[in-house]
C-alpha positions in Angstrom: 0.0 0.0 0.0 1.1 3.1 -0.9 1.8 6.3 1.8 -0.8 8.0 -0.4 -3.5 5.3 -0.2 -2.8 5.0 3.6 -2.9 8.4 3.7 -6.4 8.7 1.5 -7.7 6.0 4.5 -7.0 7.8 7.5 -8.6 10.7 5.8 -12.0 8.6 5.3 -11.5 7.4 8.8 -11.3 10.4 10.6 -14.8 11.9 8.8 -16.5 8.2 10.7 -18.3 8.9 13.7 -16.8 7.4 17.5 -19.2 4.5 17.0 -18.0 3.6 13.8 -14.1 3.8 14.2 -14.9 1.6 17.6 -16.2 -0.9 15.5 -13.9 -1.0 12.7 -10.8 -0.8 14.7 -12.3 -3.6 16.8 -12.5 -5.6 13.3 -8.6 -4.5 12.1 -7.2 -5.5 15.6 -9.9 -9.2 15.2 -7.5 -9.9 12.0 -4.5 -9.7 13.8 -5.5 -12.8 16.4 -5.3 -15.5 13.7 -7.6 -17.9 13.6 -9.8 -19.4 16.8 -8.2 -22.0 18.5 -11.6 -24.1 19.4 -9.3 -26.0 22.1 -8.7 -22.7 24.0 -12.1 -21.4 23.5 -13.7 -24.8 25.1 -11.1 -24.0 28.6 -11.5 -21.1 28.8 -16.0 -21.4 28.8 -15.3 -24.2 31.5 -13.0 -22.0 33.5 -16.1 -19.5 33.4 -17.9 -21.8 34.2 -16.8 -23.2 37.1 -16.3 -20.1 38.9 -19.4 -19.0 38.2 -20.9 -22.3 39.9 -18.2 -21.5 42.5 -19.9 -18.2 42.9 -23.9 -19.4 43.0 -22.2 -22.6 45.3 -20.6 -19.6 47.9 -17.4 -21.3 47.0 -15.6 -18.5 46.3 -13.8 -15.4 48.0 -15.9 -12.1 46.5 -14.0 -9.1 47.6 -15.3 -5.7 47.1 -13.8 -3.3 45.0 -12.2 -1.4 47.4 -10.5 -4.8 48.9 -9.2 -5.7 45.3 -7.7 -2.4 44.9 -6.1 -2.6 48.2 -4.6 -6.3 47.4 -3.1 -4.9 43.9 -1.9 -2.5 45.6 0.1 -4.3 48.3 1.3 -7.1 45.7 2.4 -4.4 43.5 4.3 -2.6 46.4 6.1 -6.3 47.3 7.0 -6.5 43.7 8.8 -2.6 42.8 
């Protein structure tokens, strides 16, 4: 691609509204991924899955937003 044809796009780009640039971008940066690995996909919907049954089950540890920020914060200070 030429710097003038890349240049001609940005120019189109920039007269698309927010919505539309959101969108698009999210489709340039979906081509970048490669392909779906169906393998990955399949953990990863079990791993949601079981913590959400941990959650409904009371299995899990639910900190509120103000804990998590607080344990970031400490491991973060332990790690500079």
């Amino acid at each position: 691609m030429t710097a003038e044809t890349l240049n001609q796009l940005r120019s189109q780009i920039s007269t698309l509204s927010e919505s539309e640039r959101a969108a698009l971008a999210h489709e340039l940066i979906t081509t970048l991924d490669g392909p779906p690995d169906n393998a990955v996909e399949q953990v990863w919907n079990d791993e949601i899955s079981q913590r959400a049954a941990n959650v409904r089950n009371g299995n899990a540890t639910l900190l509120s937003r103000a804990e998590f920020r607080q344990q970031m914060r400490m491991g973060l200070a332990t790690q500079g």
